[in-house]
C-alpha positions as CSV (number, residue, x, y, z in Angstrom):
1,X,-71.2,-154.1,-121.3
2,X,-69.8,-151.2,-123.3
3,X,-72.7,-148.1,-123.7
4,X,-72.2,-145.6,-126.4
5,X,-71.2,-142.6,-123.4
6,X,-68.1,-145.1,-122.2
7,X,-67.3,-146.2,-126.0
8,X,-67.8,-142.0,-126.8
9,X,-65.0,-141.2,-123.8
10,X,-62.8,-143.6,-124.5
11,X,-62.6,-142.5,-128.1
12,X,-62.5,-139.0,-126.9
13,X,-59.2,-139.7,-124.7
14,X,-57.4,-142.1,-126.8
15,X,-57.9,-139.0,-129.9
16,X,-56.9,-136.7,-127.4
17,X,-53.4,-139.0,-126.6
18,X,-52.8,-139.6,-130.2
19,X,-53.1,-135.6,-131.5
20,X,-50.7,-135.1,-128.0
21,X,-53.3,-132.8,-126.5
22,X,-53.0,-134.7,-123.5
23,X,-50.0,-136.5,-121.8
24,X,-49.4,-140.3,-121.8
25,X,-50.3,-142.2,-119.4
26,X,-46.1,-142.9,-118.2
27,X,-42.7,-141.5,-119.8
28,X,-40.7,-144.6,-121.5
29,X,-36.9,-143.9,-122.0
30,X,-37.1,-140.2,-121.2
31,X,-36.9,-140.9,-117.1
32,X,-33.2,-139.3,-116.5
33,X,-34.2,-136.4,-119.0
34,X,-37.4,-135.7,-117.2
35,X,-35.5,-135.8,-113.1
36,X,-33.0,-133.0,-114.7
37,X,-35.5,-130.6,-116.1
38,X,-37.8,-130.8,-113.4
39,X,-35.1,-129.9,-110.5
40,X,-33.9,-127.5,-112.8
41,X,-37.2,-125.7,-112.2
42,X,-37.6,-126.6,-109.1
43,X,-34.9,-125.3,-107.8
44,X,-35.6,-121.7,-109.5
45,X,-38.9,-122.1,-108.0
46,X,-38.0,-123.0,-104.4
47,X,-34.3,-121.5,-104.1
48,X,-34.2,-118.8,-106.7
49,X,-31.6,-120.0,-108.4
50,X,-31.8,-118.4,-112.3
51,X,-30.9,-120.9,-115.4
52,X,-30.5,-122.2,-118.3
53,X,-30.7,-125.3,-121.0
54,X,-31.7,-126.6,-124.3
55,X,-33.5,-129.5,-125.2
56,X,-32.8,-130.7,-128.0
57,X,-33.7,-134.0,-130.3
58,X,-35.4,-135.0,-133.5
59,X,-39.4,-134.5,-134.1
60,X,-42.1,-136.5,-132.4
61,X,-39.0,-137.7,-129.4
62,X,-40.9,-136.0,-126.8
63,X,-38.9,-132.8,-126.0
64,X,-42.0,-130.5,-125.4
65,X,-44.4,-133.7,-124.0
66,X,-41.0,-134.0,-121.4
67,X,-41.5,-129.9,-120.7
68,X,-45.2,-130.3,-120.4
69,X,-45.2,-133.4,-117.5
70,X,-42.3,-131.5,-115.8
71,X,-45.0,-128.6,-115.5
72,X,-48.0,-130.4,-114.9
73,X,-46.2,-132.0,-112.0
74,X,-44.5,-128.4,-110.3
75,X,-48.2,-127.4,-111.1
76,X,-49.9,-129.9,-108.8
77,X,-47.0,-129.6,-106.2
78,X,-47.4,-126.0,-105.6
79,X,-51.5,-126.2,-106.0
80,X,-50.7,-123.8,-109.3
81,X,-54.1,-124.1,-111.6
82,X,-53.9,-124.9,-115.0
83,X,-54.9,-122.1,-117.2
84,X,-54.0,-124.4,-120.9
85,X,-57.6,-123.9,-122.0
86,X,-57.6,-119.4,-121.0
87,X,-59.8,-117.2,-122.6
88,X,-57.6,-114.4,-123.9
89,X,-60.4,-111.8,-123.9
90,X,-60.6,-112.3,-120.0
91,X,-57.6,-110.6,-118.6
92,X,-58.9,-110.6,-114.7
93,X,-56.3,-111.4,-112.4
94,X,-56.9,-114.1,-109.5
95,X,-56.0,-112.1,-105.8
96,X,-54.5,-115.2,-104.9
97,X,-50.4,-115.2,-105.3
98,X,-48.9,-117.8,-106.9
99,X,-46.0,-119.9,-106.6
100,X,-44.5,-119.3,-109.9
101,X,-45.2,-118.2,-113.7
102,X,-45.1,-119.6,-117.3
103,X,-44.3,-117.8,-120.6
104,X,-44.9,-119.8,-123.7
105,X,-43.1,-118.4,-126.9
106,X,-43.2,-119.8,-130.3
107,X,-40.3,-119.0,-132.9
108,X,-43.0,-120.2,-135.9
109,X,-45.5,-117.2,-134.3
110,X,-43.0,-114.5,-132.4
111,X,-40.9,-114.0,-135.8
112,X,-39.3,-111.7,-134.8
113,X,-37.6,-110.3,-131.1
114,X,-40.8,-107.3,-131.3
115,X,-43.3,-109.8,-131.6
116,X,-41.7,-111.7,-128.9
117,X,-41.3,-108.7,-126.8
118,X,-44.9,-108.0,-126.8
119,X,-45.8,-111.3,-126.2
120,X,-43.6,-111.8,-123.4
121,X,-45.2,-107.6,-121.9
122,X,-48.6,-109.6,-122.5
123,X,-48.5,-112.2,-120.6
124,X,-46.5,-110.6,-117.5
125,X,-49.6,-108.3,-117.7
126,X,-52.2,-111.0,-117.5
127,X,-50.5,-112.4,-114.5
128,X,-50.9,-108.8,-113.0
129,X,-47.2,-109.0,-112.8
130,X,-46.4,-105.9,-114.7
131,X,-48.8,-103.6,-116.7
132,X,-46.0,-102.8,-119.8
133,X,-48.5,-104.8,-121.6
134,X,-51.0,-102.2,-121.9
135,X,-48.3,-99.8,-123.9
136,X,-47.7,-99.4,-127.3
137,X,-44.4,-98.1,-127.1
138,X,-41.7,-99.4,-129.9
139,X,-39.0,-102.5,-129.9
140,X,-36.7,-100.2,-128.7
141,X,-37.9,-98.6,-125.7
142,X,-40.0,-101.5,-124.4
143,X,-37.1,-103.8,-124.1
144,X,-35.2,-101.5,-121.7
145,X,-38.4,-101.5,-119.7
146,X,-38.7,-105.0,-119.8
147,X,-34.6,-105.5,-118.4
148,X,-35.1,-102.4,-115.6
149,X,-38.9,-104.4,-114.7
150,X,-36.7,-107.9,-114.1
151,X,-33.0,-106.7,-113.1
152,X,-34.9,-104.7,-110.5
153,X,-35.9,-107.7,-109.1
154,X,-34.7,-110.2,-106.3
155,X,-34.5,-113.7,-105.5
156,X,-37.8,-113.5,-103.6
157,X,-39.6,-112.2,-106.3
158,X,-42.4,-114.3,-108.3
159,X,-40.3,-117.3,-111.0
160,X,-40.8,-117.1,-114.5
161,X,-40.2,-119.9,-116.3
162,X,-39.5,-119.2,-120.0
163,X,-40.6,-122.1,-122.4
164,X,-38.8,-121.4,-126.2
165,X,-40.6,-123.9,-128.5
166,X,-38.6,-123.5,-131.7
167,X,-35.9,-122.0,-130.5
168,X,-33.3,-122.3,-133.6
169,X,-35.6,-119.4,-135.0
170,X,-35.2,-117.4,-132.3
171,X,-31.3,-118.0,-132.8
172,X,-32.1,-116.3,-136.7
173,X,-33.4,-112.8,-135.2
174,X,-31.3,-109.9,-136.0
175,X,-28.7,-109.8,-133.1
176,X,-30.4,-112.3,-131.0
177,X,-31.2,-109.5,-129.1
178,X,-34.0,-111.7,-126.9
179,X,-31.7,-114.3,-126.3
180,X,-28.9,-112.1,-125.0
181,X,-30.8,-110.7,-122.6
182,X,-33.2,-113.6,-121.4
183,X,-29.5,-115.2,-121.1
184,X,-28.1,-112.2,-119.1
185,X,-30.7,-111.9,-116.6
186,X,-30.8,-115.7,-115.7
187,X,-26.9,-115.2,-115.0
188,X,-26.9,-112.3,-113.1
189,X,-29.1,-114.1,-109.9
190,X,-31.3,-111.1,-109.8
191,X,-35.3,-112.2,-110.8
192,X,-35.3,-115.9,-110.4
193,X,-35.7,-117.0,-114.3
194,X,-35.2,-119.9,-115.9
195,X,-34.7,-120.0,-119.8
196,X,-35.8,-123.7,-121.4
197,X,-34.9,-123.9,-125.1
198,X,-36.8,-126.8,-127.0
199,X,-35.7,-127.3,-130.4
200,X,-35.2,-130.3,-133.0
201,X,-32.0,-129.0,-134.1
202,X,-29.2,-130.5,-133.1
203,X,-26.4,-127.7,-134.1
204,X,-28.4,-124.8,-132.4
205,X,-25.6,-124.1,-129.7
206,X,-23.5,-123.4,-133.0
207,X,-26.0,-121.0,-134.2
208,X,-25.7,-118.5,-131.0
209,X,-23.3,-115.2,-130.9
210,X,-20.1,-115.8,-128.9
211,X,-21.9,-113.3,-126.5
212,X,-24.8,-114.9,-126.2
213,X,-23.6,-118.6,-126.1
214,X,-21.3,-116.7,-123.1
215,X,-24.0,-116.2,-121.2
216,X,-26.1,-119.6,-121.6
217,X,-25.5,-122.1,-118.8
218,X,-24.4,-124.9,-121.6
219,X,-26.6,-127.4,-120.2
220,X,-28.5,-129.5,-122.8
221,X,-30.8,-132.9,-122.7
222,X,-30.9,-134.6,-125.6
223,X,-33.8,-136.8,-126.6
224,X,-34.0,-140.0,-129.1
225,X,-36.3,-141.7,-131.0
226,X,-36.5,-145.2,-128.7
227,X,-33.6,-147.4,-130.0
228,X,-35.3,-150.7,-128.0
229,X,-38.7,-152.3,-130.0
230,X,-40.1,-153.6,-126.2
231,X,-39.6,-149.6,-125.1
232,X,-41.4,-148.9,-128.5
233,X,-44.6,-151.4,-127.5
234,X,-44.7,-149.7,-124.1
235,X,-44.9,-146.0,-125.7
236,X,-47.5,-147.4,-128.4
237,X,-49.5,-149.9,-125.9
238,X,-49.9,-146.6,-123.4
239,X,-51.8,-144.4,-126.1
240,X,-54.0,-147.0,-126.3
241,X,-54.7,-148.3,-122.5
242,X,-57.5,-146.6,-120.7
243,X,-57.1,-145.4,-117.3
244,X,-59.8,-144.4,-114.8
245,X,-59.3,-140.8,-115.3
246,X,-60.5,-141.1,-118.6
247,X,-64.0,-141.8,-118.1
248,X,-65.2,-138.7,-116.4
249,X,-68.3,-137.2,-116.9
250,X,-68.7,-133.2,-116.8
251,X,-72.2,-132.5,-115.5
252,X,-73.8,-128.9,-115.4
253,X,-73.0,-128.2,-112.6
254,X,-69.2,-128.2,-113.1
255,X,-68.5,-130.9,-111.0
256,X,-66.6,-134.2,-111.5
257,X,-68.1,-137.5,-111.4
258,X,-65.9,-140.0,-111.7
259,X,-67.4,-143.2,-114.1
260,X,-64.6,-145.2,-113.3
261,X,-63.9,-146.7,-109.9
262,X,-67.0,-145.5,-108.8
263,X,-69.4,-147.2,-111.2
264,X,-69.1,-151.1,-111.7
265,X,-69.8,-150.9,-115.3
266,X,-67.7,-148.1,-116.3
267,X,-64.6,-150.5,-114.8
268,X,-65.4,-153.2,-116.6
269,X,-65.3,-151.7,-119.8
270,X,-62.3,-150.1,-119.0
271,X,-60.4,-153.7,-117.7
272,X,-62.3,-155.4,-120.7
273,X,-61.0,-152.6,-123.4
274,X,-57.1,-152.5,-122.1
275,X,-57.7,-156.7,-122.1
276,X,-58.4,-156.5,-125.7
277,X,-55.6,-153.6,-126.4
278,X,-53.0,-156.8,-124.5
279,X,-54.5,-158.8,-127.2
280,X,-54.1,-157.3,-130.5
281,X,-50.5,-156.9,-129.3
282,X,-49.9,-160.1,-129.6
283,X,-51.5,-160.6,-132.5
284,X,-49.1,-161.7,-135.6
285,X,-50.1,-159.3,-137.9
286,X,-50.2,-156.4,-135.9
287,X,-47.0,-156.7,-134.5
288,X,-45.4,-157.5,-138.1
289,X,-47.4,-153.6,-139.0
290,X,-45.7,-152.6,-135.6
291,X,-42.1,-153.9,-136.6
292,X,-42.5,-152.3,-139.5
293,X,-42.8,-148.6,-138.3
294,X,-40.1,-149.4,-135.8
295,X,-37.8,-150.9,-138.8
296,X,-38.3,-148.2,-140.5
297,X,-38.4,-145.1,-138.4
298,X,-38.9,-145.5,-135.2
299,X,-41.7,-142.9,-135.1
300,X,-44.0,-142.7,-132.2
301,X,-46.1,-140.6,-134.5
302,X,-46.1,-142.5,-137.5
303,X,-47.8,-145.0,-135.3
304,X,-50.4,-142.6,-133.7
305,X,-51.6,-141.7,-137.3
306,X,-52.1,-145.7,-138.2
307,X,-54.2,-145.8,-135.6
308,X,-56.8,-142.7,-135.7
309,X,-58.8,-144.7,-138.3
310,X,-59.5,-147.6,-135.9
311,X,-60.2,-145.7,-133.0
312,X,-62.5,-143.2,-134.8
313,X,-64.5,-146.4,-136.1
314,X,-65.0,-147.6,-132.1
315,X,-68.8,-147.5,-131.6
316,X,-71.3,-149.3,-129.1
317,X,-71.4,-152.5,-131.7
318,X,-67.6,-152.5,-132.1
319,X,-66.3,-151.2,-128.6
320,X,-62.6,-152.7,-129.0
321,X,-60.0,-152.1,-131.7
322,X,-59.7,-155.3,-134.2
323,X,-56.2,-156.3,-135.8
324,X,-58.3,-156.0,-138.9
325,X,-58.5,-152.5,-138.8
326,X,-55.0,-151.8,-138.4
327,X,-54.5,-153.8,-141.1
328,X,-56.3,-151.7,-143.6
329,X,-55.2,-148.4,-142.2
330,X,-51.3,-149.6,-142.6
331,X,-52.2,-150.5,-146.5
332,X,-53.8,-146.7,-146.7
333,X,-50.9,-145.4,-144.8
334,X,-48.6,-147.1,-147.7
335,X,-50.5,-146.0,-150.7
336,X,-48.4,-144.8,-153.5
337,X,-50.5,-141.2,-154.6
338,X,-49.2,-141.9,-158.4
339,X,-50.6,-145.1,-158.4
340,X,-53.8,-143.9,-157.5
341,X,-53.6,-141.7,-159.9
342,X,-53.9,-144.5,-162.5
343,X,-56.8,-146.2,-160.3
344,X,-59.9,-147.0,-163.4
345,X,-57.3,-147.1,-166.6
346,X,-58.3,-148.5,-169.5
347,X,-56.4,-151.6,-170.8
348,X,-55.1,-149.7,-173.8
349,X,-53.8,-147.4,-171.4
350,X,-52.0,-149.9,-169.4
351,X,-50.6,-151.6,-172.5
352,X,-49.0,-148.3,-173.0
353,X,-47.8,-147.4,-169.4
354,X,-46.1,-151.3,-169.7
355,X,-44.5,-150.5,-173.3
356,X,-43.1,-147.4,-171.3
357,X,-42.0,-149.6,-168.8
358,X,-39.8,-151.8,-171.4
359,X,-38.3,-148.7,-172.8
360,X,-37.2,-147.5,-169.3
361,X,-35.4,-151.3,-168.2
362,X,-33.4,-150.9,-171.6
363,X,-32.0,-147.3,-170.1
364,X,-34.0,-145.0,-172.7
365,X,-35.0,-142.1,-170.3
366,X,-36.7,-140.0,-173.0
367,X,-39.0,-141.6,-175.3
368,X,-41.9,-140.2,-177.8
369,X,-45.3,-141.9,-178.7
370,X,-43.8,-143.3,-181.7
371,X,-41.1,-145.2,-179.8
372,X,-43.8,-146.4,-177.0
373,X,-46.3,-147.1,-180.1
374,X,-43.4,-149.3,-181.6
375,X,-43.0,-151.3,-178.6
376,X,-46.7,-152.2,-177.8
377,X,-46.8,-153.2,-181.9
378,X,-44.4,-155.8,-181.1
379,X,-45.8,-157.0,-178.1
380,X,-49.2,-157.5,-180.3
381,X,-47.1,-159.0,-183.6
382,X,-46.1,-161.4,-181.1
383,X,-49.2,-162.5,-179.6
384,X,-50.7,-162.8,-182.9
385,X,-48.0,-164.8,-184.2
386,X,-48.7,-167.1,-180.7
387,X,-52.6,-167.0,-181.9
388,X,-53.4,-166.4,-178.1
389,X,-54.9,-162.9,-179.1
390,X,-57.3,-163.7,-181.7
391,X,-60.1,-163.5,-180.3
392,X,-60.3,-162.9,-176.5
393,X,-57.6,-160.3,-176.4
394,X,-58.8,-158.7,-179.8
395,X,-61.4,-157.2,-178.3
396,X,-59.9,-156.4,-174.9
397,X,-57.0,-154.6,-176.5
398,X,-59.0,-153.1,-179.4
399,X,-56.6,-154.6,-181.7
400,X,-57.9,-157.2,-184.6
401,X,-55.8,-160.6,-185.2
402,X,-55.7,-159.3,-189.2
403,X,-53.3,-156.3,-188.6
404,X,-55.9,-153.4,-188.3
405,X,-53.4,-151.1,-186.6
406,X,-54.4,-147.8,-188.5
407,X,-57.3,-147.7,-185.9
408,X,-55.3,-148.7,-183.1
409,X,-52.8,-146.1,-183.8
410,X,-55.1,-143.3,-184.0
411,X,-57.0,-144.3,-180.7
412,X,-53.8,-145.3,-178.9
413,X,-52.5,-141.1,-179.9
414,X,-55.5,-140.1,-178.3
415,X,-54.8,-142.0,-175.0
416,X,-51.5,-141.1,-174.9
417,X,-52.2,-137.4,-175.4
418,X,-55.0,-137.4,-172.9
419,X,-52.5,-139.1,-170.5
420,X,-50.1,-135.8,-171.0
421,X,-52.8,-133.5,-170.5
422,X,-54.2,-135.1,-167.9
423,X,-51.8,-136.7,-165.9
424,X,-48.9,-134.3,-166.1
425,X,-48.0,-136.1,-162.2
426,X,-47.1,-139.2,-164.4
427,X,-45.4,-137.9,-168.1
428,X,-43.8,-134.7,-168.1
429,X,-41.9,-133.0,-171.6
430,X,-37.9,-133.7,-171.3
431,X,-38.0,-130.4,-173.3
432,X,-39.8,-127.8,-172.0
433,X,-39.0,-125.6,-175.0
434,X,-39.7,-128.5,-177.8
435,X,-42.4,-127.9,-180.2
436,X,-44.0,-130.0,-183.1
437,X,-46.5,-132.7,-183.2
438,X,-47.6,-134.2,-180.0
439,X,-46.1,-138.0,-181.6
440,X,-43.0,-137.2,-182.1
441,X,-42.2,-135.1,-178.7
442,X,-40.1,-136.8,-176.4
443,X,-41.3,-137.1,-172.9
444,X,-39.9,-138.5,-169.4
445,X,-42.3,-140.9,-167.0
446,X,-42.2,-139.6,-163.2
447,X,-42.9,-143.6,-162.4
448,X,-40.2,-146.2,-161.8
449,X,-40.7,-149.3,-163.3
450,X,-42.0,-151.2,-160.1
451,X,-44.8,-148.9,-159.7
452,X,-46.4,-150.1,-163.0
453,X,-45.8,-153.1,-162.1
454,X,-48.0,-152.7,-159.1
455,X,-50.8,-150.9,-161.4
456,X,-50.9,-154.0,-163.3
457,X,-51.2,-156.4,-160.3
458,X,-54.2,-154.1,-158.9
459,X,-56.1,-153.9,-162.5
460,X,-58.3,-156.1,-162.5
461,X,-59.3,-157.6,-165.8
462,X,-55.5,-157.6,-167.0
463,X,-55.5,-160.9,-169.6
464,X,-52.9,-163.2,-168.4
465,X,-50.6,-162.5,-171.5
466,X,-50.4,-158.7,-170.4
467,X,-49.5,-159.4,-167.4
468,X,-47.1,-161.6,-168.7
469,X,-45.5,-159.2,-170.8
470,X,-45.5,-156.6,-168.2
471,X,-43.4,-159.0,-165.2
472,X,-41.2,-159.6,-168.0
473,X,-37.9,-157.9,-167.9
474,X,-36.8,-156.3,-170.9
């Protein structure tokens, strides 16, 4: 029976897989990447050997997730804490020596190699490993501190492992300056160092100095988006599946009480949830939303984001995810924004936006209210002349069956001048320069002609005869 706490923590760590604050449950495809990078730290951690690599692969592949598993593992090895979640205004030290260190840079925040620098002093001062943080001294003399504190060093000395998130923009500071010497202190087997470049560039080797690319290791991993669909289901089935670990409770008094194996109830939720996740992938319709991501992309994140609207919806009357849901979240995931834009139009309106849409089939790019006023007139001749108009669609289109189009003209202006004003996303001026009366100014639509097309199917008291008019090809 699922409770609102076990339906609250399993939305909790699902949301917390899908926004990658936490790990998945199991690497899929990445296995051979993730044995090299770990015993590339492990062995600077156990045998002092200094090193080097870049990891390199497209967004959303799992490069950083691959860096983070490696050190969640080497953390639990050597019974290293994990300080993730650090107060920065609490700069005590713990007494207790550890194994090895961690230095998180950022090329989007350290712009520059000063900011770096002083980032790099800070965080070697909050490990009590050095107190250069507490200077203020410039670029220029704290980096000679920095090389004497680390050349000065042995292989017995504490590891630092050096994580570069970003790193083609740390490849764009003035003389790479950082990198050279990050580089030359891993090769010259003095403090045990290793340098781990993550970055979504593929050609970032190419962007180092000859002196600086002569003192990297040239080792690189590259990751891929997964090229197999099953692989694909795993990665996506494994955001979803609950494990044990996830339903933990956090009393008071700061210790753990495991919900899952321990409590009968908790375990049945979580083996009745992962039963129903088994089910919607098989489901026809989810898997055809599923193929469809894959088809396209092959993003693991472009199927995270279809599913943050179902899992935020999970509450104690609908514990499990529904096919349904995804369903509607892959139709909001593919709405067109201009479209929207013409969401409530009035039929006028569309008869215009479909008179447009004629002119555009017949290659006339640039068009003015006279032109798209001549073309709905003909549409309306002809309708009369069919006597399907004369009464229904008279009043719909605001258009008498006796030829009143003085008043139809001078309302349909006023639409299509609101529709400029308005809607600048949708008719822009081909001349920016051009000046005269509004009618006679020739304009540009920003919409193709199958997106008015859809505007019509979605209206929804288009006559038969506009629709009609609008699926047929000029």
């Amino acid at each position: 029976m699922a409770t609102e706490e076990f339906v609250s923590m399993a939305k909790t760590a699902i949301s917390a897989r899908l926004a990658e604050r936490t790990l998945p449950v199991a690497l899929v495809g990445l296995e051979e990447q993730y044995k090299k990078v770990l015993g590339l730290m492990r062995r600077t951690i156990e045998t002092g050997e200094s090193n080097s690599c870049l990891i390199l692969g497209p967004r959303g592949t799992g490069k950083t997730m691959l860096v983070r598993r490696a050190l969640q593992d080497l953390e639990k090895q050597f019974s290293i804490p994990n300080n993730d979640d650090y107060d920065e205004g609490d700069m005590e030290v713990d007494d207790e020596r550890k194994d090895f260190m961690v230095i998180h840079l950022n090329g989007l925040v350290q712009t520059d190699d000063r900011m770096a620098l002083k980032e790099i002093m800070r965080q070697l001062s909050r490990e009590g490993e050095s107190e250069l943080g507490e200077s203020n001294t410039s670029f220029s003399d704290s980096l000679p501190s920095l090389l004497t504190f680390l050349k000065a060093g042995t292989k017995a000395q504490y590891p630092i492992i050096f994580i570069l998130d970003e790193f083609d923009l740390f490849a764009q500071h003035t003389k790479q300056s950082l990198l050279y010497n990050l580089f030359d202190v891993a090769q010259s087997a003095e403090w045990p160092i290793a340098v781990i470049g993550v970055t979504c560039r593929m050609d970032a080797l190419e962007l180092l100095e000859k002196r600086v690319k002569s003192r990297f290791s040239h080792r690189h991993y590259y990751t891929f988006p997964p090229s197999d669909y099953h692989d694909y289901i795993d990665i996506c089935k494994n955001a979803l599946l609950l494990m044990p670990a996830d339903m933990e409770i956090q009393p008071d008094d700061d210790e753990v009480m495991l919900v899952g194996p321990s409590n009968r109830a908790a375990q049945l939720f979580i083996n009745e949830f992962n039963e129903r996740v088994k089910i919607l992938f098989e489901d026809g319709g989810f898997s055809k939303v599923v193929q469809r991501i894959f088809d396209l992309m092959k993003d693991v994140r472009a199927f995270y984001r279809l599913c943050f609207g179902p899992v935020a919806e999970l509450s104690k009357d609908s514990p499990y995810l529904q096919a349904s849901q995804f369903y509607e979240s892959g139709l909001q995931q593919r709405v067109d924004n201009k479209t929207e834009l013409l969401k409530g139009t009035s039929l006028l309106e569309l008869s215009l936006l479909i008179a447009i849409k004629h002119l555009v089939e017949r290659e006339t790019i640039t068009f003015n209210f006279e032109m798209v006023y001549d073309e709905y007139k003909e549409f309306m001749d002809m309708a009369v002349v069919r006597g399907t108009s004369t009464s229904s669609s008279s009043g719909s289109l605001g258009v008498g069956s006796g030829g009143s189009f003085a008043s139809s003209d001078g309302v349909s202006l006023r639409l299509y001048k609101k529709a400029v004003a308005l809607k600048a996303e949708l008719l822009r001026p081909a001349d920016s320069s051009s000046k005269g009366p509004k009618e006679y100014r020739m304009m540009r639509v920003m919409l193709d002609a199958s997106q008015i097309s859809d505007v019509v199917l979605k209206h929804r008291d288009c006559p038969t005869i506009v629709a009609r008019w609008a699926a047929r090809r000029a």
